[in-house]
N, C-alpha and C positions, 0 to 999 in steps of 0.2 A: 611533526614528530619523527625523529630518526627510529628505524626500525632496526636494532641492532644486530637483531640474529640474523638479520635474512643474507645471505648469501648468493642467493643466486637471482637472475632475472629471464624468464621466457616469452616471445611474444612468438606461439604459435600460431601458423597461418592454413593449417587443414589440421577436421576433427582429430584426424591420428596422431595427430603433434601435443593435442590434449592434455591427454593422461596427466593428471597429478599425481606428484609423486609422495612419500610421507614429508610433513613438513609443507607443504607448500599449499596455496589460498589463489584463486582468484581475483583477479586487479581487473577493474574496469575504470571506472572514476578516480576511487582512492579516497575519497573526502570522506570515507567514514574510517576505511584500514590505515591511513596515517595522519589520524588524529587519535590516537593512545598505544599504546604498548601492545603489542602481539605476540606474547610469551606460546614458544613454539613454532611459531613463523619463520621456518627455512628457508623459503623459498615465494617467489610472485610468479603466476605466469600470467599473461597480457591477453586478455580475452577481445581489445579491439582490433590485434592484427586478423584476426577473422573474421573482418569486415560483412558479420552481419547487415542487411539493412534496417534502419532504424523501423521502419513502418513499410507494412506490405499492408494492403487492400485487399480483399479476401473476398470470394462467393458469401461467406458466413458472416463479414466483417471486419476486422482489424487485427492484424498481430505487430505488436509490439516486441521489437527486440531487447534482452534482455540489458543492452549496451547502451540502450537509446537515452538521451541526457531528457534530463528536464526541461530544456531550453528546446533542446528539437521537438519534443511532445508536445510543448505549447506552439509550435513551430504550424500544427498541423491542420489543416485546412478542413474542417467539417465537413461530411453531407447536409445536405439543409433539412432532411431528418433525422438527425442527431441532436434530438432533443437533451438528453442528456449530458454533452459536452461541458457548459457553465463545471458541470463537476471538477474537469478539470483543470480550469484555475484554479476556481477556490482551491482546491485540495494542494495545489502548486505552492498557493500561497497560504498557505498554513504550514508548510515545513518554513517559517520565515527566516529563508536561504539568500542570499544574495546573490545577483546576477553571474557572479563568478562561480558559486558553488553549482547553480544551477545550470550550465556550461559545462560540470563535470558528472557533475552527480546524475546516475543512471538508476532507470526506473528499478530493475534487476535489483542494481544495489541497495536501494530502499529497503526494497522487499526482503533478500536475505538477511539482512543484518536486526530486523526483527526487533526493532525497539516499537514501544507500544504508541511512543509519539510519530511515526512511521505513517504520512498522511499520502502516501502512493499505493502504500499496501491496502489504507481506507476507499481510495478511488475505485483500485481492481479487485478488491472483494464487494465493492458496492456495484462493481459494473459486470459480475457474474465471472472474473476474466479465472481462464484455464491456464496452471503454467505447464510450460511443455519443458520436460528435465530430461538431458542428457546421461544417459547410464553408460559407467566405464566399460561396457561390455559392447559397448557402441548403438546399443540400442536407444530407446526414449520412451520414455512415461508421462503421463498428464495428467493432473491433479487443480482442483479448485485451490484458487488463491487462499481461502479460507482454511483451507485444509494444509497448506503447506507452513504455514506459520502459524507454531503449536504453543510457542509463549516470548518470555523475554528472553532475546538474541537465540535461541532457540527455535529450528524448523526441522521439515517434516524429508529434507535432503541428508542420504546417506553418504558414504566415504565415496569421495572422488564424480559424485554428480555435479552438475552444473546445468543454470538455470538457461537453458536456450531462450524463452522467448513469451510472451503471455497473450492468449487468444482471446479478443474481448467481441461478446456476439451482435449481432444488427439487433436481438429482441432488448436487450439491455439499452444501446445505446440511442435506439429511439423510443425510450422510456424518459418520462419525466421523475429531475431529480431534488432530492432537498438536502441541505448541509446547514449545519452548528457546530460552533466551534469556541471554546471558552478557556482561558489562561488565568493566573493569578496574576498577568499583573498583563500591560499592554503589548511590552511586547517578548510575552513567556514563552516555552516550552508549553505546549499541548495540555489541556487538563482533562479533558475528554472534547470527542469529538464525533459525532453523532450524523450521519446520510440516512437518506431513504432513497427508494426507489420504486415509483410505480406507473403499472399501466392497467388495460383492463384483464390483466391474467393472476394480478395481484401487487403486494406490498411486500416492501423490503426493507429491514431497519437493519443497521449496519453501528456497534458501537465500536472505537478505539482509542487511542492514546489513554481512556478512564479505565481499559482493561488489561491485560499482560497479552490476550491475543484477542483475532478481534471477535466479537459476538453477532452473530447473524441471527436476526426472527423472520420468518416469512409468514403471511397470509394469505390465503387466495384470494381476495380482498380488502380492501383496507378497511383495518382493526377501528374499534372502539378506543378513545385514548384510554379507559378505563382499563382496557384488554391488554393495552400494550405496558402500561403500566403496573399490572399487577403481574407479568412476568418480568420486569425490571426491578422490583422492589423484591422478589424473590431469589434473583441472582445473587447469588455471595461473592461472587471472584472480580474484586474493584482492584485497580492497581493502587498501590500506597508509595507513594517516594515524596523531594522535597514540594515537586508543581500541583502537591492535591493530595486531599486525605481519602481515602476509600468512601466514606460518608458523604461529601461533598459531591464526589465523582458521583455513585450513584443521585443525589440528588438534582444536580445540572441535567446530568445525562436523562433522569426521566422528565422535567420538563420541559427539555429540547426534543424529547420521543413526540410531549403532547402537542407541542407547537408544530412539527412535519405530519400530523396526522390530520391536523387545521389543516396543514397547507393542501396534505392531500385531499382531503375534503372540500377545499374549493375555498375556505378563507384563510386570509394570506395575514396572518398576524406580523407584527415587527420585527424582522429580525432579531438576534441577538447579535452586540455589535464586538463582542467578543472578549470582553473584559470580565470580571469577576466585580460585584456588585457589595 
């Protein structure tokens, strides 16, 4: 997609060089900003010449850079208590991206662009991850991934921030994880898409792509599927477009609640192998 308005290009290389100015977006990947029309789009500036690192090792755990491609994320070499890793394939391959897009496409950019079929934003809200935002005043704020994506292509980033980087902690990712994932057709667009999370501090059920942002339930133990179920069936806010009707969505998604709550319980029912029945 030609970007007609844009005018200019910046690939600043220290924070000061930053600053956006009116008019101007953010470029990391691209594979989502020049695939449609960007009505008001003055301007690019190039978030890789500040050669972040994609993955830093932490006292706490893991921060992922906000630039880091998809391809380098799967790039990454576990601790061998990192029970929860498997997460992120599947969630890899649920954006069903091609190894090219993948190569460009940055965790970051999943994340801001905030569509509800958005299966990175499912990862690090299922993995507790923190983003860490850069404020035009040169400071920085940090916010739950949950909390920063407040609906469709809509987040919780005000004028001129940017997303530095997402904290994801050692209690998450040596937790045990479970993922469903279901399409209209084999090989669709997301129709909802359902993680858990658990260890002995508690349960974590994580729904997206079925909602406009995503839905987080926590327990301090793992729920009764009855329990989890009757706050699912309570929820009103289902996404509606052509991959699923509201109805639907809620329906998959609470029988994919009850099958992770199996799992977490200790029996391992048959996957869902991801198709629409």
């Amino acid at each position: 997609m030609d970007l007609v308005t844009v005018r200019t290009l910046r690939t600043p290389s220290h924070r000061d060089e930053l600053a956006l100015a009116p008019g101007e977006q953010p470029l990391a990947g691209g594979t989502w900003l020049y695939s449609e029309e960007q009505p008001g789009t003055t301007g690019l500036v190039d978030l890789t010449g500040l050669g972040w690192p994609d993955v830093e090792r932490t006292p706490d755990g893991l921060r992922l850079a906000a630039t880091c491609t998809i391809a380098a994320l799967l790039r990454i070499a576990p601790e061998p208590a990192w029970r929860a890793w498997p997460l992120v394939e599947q969630c890899a391959n649920a954006l069903l991206a091609s190894f090219k897009v993948w190569n460009a496409a940055t965790v970051g950019g999943n994340v801001a662009t905030a569509l509800p079929a958005g299966a990175i934003t499912a990862l690090l809200v299922t993995l507790d991850a923190t983003a860490v935002v850069w404020t035009p005043d040169g400071g920085e704020r940090r916010l739950p991934v949950a909390d920063l994506v407040t609906g469709v292509r809509t987040t919780a980033l005000g004028a001129g921030e940017v997303i530095r980087a997402f904290d994801l902690p050692v209690s998450a990712l040596t937790s045990t994880t479970g993922f469903r994932r279901v399409s209209l057709s084999p090989h669709g667009r997301t129709g909802t898409l359902v993680t858990a999370r658990w260890d002995a501090d508690g349960f974590v059920l994580v729904v997206t792509g079925g909602t406009p942002r995503p839905l987080v339930l926590r327990w301090d133990a793992v729920p009764t599927a009855d329990e989890v179920d009757t706050v699912l069936a309570a929820h009103d806010d289902w996404y509606d477009d052509p991959h699923g009707s509201p109805a639907w969505r809620r329906a998959v998604s609470r029988r994919f609640a009850a099958e992770l709550v199996a799992e977490a319980e200790g029996s391992e029912p048959a996957a869902a192998d991801g198709v629409a029945r």
